[in-house]
Backbone as a printed PyTorch tensor [residue, N CA C, xyz], in Angstrom:
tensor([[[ 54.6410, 119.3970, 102.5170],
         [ 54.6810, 117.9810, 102.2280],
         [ 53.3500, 117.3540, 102.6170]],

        [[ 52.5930, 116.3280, 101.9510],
         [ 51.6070, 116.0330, 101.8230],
         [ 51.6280, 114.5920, 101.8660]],

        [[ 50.9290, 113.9070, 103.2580],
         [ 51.2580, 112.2230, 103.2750],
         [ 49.7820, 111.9330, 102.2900]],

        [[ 50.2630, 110.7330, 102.0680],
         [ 49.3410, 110.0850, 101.0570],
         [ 49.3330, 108.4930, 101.5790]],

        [[ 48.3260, 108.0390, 102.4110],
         [ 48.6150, 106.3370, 102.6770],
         [ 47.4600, 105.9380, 102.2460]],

        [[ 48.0400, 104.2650, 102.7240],
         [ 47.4290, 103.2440, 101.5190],
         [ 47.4150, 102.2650, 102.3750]],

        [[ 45.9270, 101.5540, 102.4780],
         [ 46.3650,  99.9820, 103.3480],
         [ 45.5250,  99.2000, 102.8440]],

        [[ 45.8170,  97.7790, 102.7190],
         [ 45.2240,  97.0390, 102.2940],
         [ 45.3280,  95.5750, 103.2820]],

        [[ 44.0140,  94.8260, 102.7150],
         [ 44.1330,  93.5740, 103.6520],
         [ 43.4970,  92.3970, 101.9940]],

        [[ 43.8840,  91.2340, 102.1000],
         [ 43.7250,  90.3610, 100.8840],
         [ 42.2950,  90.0350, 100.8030]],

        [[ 41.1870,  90.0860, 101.9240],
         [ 39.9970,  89.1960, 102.0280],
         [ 38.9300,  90.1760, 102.7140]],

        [[ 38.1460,  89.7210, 102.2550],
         [ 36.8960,  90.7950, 102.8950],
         [ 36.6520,  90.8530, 104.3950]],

        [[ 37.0790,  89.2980, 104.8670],
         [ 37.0200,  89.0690, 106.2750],
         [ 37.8500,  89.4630, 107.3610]],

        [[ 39.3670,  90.0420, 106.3960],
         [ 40.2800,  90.4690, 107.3500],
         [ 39.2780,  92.0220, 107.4070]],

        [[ 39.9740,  92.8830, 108.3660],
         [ 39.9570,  94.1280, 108.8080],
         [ 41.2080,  94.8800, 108.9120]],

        [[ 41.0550,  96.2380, 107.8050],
         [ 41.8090,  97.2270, 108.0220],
         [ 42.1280,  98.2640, 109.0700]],

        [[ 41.6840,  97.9980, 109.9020],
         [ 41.4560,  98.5710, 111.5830],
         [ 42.8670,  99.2150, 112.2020]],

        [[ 43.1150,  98.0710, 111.9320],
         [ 44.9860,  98.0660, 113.0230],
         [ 45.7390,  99.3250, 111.9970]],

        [[ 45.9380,  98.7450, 110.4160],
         [ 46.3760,  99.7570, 109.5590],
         [ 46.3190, 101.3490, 109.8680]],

        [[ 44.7070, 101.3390, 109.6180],
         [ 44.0010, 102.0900, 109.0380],
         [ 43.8670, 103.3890, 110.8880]],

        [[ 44.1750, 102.6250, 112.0120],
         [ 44.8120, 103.5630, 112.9530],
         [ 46.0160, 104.0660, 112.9880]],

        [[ 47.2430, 103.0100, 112.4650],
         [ 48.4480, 103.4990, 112.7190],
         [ 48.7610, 104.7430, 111.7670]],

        [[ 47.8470, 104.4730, 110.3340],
         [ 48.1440, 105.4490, 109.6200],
         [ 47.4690, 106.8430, 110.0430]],

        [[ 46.4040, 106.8960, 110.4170],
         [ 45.5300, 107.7910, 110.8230],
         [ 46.1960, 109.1010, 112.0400]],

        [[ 47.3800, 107.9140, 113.0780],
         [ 48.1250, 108.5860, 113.4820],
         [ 48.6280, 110.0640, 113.0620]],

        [[ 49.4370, 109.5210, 111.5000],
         [ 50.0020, 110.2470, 111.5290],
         [ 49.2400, 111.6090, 110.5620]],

        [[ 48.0080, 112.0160, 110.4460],
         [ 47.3270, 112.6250, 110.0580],
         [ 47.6050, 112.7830, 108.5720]],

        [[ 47.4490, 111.7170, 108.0770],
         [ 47.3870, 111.9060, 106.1600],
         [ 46.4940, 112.4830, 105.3710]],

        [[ 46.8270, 113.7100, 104.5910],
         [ 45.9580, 114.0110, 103.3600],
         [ 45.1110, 113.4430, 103.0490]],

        [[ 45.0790, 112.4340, 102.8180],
         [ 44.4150, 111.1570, 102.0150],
         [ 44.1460, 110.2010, 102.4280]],

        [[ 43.4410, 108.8420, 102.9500],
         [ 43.8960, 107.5120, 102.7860],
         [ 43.3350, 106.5530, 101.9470]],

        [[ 43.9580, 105.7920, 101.1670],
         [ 43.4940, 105.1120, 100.4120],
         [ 43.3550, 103.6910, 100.9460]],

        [[ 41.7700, 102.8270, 100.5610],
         [ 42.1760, 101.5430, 101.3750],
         [ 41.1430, 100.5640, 100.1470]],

        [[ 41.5860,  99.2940, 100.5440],
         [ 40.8760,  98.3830, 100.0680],
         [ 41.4370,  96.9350, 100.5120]],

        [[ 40.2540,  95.5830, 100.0050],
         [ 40.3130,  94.7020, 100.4330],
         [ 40.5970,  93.7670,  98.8970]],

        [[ 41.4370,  93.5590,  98.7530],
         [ 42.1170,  92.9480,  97.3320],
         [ 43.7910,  92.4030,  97.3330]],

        [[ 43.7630,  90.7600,  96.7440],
         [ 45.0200,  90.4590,  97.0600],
         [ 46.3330,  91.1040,  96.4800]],

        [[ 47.1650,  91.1600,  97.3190],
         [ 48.1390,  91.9610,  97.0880],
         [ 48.8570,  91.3940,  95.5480]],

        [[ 48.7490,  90.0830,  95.5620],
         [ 49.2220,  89.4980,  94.1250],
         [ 48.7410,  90.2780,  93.0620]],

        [[ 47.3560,  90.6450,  92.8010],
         [ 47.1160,  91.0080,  91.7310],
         [ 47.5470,  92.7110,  91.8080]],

        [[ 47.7210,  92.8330,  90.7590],
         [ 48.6780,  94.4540,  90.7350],
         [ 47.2820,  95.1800,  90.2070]],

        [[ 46.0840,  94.5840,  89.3730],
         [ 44.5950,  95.5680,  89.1590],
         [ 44.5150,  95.5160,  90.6020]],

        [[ 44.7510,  96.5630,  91.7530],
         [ 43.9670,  97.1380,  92.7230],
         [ 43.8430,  98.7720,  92.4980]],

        [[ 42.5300,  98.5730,  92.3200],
         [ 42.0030, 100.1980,  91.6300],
         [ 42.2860, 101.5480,  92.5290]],

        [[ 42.4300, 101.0350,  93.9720],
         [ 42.6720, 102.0720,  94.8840],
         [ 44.2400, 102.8650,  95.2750]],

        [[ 44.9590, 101.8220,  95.0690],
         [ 46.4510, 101.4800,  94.8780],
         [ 46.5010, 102.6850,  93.6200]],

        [[ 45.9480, 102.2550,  92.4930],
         [ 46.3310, 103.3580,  91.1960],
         [ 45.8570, 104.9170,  91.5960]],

        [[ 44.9180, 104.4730,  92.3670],
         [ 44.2490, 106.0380,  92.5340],
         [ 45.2310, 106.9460,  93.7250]],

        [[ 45.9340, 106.0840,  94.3380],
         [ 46.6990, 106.7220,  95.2480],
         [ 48.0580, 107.3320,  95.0350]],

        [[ 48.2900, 106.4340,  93.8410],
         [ 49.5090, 106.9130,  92.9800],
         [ 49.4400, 108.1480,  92.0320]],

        [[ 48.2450, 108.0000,  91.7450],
         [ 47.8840, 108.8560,  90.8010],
         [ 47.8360, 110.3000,  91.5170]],

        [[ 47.2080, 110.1350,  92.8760],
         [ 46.8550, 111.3400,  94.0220],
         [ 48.3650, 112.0220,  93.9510]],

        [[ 48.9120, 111.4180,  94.4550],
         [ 50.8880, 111.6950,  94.6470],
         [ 51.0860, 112.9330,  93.8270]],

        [[ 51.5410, 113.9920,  94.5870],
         [ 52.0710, 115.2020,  93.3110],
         [ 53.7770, 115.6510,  93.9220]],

        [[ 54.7200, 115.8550,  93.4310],
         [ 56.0470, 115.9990,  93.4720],
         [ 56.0640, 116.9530,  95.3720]],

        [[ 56.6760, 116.0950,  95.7770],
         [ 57.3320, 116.7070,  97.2910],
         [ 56.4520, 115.4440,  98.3200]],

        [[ 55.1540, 114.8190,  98.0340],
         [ 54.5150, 114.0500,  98.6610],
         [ 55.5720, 112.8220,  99.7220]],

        [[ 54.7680, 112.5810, 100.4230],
         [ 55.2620, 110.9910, 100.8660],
         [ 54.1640, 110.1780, 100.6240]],

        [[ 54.1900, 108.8580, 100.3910],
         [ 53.4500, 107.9370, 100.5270],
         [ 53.3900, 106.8950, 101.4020]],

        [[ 53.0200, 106.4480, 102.0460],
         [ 52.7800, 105.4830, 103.3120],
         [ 51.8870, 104.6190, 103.3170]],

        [[ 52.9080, 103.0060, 103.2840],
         [ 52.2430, 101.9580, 104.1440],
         [ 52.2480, 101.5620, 105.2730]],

        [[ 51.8370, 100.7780, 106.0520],
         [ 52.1750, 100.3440, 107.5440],
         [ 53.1900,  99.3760, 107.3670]],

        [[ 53.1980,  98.0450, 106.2510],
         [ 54.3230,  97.4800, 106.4500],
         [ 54.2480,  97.1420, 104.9710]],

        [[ 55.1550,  96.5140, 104.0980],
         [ 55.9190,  96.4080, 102.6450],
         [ 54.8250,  94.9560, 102.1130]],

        [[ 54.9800,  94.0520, 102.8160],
         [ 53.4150,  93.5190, 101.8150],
         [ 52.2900,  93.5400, 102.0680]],

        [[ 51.9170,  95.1260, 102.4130],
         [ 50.5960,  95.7850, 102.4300],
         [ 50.8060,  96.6730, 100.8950]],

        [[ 51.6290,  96.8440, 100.5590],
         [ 51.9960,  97.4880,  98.9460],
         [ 52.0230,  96.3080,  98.5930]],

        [[ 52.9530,  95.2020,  98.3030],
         [ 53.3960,  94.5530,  97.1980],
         [ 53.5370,  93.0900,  97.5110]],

        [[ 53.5070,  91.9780,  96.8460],
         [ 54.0580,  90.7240,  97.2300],
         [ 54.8370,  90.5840,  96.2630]],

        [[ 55.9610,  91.2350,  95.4120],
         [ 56.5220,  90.4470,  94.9670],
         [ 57.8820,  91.8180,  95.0600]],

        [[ 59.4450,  91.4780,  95.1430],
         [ 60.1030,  92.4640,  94.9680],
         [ 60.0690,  93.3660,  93.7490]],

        [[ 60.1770,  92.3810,  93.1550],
         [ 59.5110,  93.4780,  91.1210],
         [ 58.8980,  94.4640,  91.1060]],

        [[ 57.4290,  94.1170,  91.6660],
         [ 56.1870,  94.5480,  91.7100],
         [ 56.4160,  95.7380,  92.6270]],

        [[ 56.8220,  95.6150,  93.7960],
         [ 57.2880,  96.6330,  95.0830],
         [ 58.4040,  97.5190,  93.8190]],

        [[ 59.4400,  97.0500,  94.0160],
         [ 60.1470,  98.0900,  93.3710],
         [ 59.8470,  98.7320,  91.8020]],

        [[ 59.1710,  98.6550,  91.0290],
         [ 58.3000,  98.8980,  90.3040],
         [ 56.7590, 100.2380,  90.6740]],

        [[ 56.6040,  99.6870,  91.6670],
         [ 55.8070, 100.9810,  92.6710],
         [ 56.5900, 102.2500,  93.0020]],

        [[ 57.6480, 101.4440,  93.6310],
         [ 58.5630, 102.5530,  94.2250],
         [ 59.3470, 103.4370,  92.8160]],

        [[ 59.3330, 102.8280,  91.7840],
         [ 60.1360, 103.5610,  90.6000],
         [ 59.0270, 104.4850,  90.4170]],

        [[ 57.6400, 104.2800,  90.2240],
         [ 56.8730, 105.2710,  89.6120],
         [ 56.5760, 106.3180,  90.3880]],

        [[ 56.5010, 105.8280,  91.7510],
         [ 56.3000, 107.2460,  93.1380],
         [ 57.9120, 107.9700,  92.9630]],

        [[ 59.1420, 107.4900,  92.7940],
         [ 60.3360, 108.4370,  92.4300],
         [ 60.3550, 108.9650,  91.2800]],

        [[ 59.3930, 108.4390,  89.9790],
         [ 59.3160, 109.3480,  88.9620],
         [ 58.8150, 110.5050,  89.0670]],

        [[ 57.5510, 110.3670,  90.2730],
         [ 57.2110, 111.8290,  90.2010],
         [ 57.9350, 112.5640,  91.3190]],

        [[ 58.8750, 112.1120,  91.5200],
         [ 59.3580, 112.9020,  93.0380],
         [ 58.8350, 112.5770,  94.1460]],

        [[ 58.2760, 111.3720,  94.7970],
         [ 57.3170, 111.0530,  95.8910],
         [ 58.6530, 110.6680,  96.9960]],

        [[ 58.0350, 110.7560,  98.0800],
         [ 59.1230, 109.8270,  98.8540],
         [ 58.1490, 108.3210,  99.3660]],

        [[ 59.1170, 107.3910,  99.7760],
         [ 57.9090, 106.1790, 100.4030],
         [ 58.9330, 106.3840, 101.8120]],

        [[ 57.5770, 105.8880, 102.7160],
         [ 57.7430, 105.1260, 104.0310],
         [ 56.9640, 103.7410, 104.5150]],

        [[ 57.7900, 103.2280, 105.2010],
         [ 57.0400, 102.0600, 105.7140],
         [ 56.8300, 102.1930, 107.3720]],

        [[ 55.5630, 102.2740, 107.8590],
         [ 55.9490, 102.4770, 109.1300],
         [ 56.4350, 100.9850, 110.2530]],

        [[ 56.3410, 100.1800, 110.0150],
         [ 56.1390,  99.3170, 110.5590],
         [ 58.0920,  98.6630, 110.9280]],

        [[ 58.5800,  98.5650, 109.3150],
         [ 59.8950,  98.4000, 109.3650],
         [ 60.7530,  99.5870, 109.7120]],

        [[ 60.1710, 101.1190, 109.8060],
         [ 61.0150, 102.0420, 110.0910],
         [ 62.1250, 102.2290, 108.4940]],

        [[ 61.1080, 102.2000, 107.6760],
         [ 62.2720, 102.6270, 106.2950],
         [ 61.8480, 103.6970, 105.3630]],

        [[ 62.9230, 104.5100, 105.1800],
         [ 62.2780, 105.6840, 104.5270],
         [ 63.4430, 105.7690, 102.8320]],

        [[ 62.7760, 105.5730, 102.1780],
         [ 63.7550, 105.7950, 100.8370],
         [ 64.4340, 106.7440, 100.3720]],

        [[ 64.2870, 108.0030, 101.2620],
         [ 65.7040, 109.0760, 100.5960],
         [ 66.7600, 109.2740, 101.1580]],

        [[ 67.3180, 107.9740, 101.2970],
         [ 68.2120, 107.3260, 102.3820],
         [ 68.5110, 106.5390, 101.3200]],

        [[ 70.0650, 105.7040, 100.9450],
         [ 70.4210, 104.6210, 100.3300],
         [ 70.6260, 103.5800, 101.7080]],

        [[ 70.6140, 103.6390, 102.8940],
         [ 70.1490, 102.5220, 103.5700],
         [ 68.7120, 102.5980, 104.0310]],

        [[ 67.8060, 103.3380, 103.6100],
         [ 66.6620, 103.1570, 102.9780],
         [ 66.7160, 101.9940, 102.5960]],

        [[ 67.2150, 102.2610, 101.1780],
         [ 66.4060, 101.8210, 100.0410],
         [ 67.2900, 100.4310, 100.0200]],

        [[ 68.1930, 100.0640, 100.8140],
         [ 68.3560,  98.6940, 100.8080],
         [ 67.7350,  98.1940, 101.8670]],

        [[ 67.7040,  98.5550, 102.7400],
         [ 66.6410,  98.0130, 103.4780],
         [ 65.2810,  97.2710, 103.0140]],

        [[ 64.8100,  98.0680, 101.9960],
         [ 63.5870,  98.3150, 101.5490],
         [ 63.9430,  96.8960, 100.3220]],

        [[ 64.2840,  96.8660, 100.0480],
         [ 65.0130,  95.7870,  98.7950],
         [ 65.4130,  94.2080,  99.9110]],

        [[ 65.4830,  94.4570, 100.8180],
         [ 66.2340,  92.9420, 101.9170],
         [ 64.9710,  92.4680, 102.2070]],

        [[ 64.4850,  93.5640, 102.7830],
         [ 62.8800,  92.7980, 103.5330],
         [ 61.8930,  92.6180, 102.1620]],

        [[ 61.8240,  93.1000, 101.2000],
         [ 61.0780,  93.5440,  99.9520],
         [ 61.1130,  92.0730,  99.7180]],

        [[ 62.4160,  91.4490,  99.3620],
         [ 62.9430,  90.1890,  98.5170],
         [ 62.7740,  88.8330,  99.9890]],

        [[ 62.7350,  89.3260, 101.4160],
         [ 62.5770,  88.5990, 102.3990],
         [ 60.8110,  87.9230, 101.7880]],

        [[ 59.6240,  89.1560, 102.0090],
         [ 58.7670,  88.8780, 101.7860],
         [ 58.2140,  88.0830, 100.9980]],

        [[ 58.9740,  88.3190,  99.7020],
         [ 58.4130,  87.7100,  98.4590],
         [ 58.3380,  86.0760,  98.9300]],

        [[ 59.5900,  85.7680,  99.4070],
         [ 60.6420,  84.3840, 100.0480],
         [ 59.6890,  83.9640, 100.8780]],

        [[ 58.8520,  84.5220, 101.6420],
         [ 57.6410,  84.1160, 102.4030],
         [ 56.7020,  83.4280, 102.0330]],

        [[ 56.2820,  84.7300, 101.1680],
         [ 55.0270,  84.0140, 100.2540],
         [ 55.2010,  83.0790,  99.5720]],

        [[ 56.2850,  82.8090,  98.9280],
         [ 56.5730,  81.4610,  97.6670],
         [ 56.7340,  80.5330,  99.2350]],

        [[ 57.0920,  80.5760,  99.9570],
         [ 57.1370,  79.3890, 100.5580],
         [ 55.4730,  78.8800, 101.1160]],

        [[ 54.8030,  79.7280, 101.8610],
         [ 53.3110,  79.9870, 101.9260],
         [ 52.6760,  79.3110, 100.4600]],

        [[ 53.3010,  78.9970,  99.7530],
         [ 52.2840,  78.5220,  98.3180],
         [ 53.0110,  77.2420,  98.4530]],

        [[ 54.0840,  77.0520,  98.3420],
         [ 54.3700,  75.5890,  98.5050],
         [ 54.1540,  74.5990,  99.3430]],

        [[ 54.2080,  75.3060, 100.7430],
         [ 53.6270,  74.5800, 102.0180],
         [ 51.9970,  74.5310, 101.5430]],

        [[ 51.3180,  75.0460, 100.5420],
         [ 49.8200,  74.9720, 100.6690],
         [ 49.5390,  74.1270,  99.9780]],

        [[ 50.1680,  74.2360,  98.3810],
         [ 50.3030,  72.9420,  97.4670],
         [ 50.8180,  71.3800,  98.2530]],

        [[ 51.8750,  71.7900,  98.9850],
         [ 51.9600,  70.4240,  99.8570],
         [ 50.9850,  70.1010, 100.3280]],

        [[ 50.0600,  70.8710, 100.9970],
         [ 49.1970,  70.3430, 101.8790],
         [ 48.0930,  69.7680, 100.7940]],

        [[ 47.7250,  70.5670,  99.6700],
         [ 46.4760,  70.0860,  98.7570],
         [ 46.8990,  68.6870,  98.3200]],

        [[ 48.7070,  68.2790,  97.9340],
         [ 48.9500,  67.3460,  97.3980],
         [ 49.0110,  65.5390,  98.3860]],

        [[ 49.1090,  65.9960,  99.7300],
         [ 48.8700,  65.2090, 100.5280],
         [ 46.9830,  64.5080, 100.7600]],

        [[ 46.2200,  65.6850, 100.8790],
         [ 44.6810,  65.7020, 101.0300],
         [ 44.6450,  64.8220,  99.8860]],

        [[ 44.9890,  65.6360,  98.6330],
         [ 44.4740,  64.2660,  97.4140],
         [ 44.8880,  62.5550,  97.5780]],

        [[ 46.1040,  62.8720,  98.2400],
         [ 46.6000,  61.5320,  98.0850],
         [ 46.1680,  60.5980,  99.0490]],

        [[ 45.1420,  61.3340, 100.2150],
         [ 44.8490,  60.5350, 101.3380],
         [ 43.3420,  60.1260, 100.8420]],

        [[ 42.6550,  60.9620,  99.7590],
         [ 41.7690,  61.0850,  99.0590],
         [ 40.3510,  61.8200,  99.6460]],

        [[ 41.0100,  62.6640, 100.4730],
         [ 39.7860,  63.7200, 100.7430],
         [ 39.3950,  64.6440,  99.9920]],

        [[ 38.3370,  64.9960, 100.3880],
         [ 37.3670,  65.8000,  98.7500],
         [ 37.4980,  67.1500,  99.0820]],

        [[ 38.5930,  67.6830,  98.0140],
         [ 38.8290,  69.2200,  97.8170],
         [ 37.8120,  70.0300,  97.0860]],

        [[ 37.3310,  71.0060,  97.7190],
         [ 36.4860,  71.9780,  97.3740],
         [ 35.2480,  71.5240,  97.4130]],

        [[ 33.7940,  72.0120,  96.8310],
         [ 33.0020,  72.1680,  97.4510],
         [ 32.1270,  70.6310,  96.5380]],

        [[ 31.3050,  69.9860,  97.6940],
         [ 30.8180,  68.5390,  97.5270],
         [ 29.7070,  69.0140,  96.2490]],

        [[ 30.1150,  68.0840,  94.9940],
         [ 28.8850,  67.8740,  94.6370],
         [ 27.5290,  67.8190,  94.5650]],

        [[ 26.6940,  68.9200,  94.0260],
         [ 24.6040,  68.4750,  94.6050],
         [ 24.3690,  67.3700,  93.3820]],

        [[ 25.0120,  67.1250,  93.0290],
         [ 24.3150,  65.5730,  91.1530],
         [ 25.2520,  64.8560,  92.1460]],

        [[ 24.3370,  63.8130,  92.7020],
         [ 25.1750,  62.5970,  93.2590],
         [ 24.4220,  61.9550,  92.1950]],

        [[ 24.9310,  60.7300,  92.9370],
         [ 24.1230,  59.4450,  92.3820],
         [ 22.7990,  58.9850,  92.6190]],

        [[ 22.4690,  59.3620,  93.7430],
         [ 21.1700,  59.2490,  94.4630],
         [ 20.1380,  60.3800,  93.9510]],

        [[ 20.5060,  61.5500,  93.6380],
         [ 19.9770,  62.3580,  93.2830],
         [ 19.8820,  62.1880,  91.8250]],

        [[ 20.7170,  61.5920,  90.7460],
         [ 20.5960,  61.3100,  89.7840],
         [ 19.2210,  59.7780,  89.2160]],

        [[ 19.2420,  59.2170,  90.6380],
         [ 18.5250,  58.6150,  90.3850],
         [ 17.0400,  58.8880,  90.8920]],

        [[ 16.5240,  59.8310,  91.2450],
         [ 15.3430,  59.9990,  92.4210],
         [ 15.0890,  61.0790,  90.7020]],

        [[ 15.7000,  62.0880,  90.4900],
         [ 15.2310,  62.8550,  89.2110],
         [ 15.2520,  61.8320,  87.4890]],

        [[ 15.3610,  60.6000,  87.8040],
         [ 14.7310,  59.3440,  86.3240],
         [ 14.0930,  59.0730,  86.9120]],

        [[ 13.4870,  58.6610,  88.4000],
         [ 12.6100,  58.3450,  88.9230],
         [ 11.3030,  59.1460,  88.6880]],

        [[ 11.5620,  60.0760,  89.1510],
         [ 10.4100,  61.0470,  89.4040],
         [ 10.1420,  61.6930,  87.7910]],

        [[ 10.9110,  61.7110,  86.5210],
         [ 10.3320,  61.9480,  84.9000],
         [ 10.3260,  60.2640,  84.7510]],

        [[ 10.2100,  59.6100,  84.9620],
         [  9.4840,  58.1660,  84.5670],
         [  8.2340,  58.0880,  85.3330]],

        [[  7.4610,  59.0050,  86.3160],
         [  6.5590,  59.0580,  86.4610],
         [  5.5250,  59.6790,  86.0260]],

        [[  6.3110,  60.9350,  85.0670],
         [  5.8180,  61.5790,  84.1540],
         [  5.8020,  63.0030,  84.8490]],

        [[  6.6310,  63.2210,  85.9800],
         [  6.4450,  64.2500,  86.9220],
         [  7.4500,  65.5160,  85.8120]],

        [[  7.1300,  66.6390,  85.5380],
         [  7.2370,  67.7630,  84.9120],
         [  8.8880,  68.1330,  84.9640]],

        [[  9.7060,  68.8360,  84.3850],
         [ 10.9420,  69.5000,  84.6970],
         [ 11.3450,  70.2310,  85.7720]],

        [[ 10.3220,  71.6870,  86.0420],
         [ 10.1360,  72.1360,  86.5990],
         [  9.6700,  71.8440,  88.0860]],

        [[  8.9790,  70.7350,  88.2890],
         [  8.7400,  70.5810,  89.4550],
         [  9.7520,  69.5410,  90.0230]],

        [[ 10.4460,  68.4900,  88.9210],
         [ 11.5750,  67.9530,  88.8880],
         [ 12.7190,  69.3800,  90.0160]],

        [[ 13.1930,  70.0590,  89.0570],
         [ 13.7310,  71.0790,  89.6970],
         [ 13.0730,  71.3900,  91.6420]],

        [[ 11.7570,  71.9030,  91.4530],
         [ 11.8940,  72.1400,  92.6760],
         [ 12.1440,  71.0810,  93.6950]],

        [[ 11.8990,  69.8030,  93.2830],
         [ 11.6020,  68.4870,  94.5770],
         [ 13.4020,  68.6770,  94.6690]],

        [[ 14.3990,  68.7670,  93.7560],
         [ 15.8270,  68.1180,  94.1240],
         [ 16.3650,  69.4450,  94.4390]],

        [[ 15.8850,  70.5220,  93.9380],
         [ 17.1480,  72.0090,  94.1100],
         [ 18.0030,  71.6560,  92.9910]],

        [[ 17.6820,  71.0810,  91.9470],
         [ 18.7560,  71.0920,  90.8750],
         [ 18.5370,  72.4070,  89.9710]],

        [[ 19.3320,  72.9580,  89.3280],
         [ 19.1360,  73.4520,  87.6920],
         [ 18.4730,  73.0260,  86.8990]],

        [[ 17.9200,  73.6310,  85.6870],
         [ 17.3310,  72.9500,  84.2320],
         [ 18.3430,  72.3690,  83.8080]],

        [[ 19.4680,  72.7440,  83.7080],
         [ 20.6830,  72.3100,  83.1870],
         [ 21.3640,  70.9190,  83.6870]],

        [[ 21.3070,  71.0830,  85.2820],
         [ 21.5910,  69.7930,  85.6550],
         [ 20.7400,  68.7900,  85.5810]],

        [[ 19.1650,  68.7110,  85.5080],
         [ 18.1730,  68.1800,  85.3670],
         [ 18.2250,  67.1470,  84.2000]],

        [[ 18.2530,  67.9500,  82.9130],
         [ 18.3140,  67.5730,  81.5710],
         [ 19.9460,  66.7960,  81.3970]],

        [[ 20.9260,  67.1420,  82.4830],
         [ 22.2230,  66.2480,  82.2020],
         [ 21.7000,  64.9930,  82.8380]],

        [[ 20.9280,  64.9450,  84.0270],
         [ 21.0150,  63.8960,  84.5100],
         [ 20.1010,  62.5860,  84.1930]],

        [[ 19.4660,  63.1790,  82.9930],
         [ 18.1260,  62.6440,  82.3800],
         [ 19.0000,  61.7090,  80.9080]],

        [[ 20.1030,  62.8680,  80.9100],
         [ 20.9910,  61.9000,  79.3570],
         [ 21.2960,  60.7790,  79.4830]],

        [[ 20.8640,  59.5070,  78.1230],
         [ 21.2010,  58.4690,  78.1950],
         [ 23.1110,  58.4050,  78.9050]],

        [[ 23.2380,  56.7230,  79.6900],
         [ 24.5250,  56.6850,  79.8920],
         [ 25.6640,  56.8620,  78.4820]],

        [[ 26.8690,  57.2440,  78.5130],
         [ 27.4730,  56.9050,  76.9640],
         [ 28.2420,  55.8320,  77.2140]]])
């Protein structure tokens, strides 16, 4: 039998460390890792690990939304590692799928998680929908203010060049020439 693990973290800034020991523990064949959100199902390392999997294998995460955020998506994983005969473990929850209290297990916390995250998006949208309404400025401040729109008609009504236009503000050609367009 041949372990095969897999860990992942959503952001470049987290660290696979903690994972990437517990799995190491248990001396795996393989490990597959990367830094990519679990939402999106293109994680190239994820396929390659599945793909690694040959009939009698186990596969191993440390905990269930380090595979998957959504129950679908998780059990959908888990159908294609039982197509080829794989077994899964999770080490973290203590669940092993060739067990039917396995595999409900694996389905409670699976569908717990998902229940997490949708709430994690709504509490975040709450929070974006409050910020707007208090009218603080989401995402990243504007460089074409107004002031800057006016210092670059200033400085081509002096006859001063594009290019050097550009270097005095740090604008673009692009923003340069917008900010030069008559008002409509």
């Amino acid at each position: 039998m041949t372990l095969v693990a897999y860990a992942r973290v959503s952001s470049t800034g987290q660290s696979l460390d903690v994972q990437l020991e517990k799995l190491e523990a248990l001396n795996p064949s393989k490990v597959f890792q990367e830094k990519v959100s679990g939402v999106d199902r293109d994680r190239p390392e994820l396929a390659k690990a599945i793909e690694y999997c040959r009939e009698g294998d186990t596969f191993v995460v440390t905990k269930i939304d380090r595979l998957a955020r959504s129950t679908r998506d998780l059990l959908n994983i888990i159908d294609e590692l039982a197509a080829k005969g794989v077994e899964f473990k999770v080490l973290d929850q203590s669940i092993d799928t060739t067990t039917p209290t396995g595999k409900l297990t694996l389905q409670i916390l699976a569908s717990v998680a998902e229940f997490e995250n949708n709430i994690r998006k709504e509490r975040q949208a709450d929070g974006i929908a409050k910020a707007r309404k208090d009218g603080k400025q989401l995402g990243r401040y504007p460089k074409m203010t107004d002031d800057t729109i006016g210092q670059i008609k200033a400085l081509r009504g002096q006859g001063v060049l594009i290019k050097d236009i550009m270097v005095q503000t740090g604008m673009s050609k692009a923003s340069v020439y917008r900010a030069l367009q008559p008002e409509q």
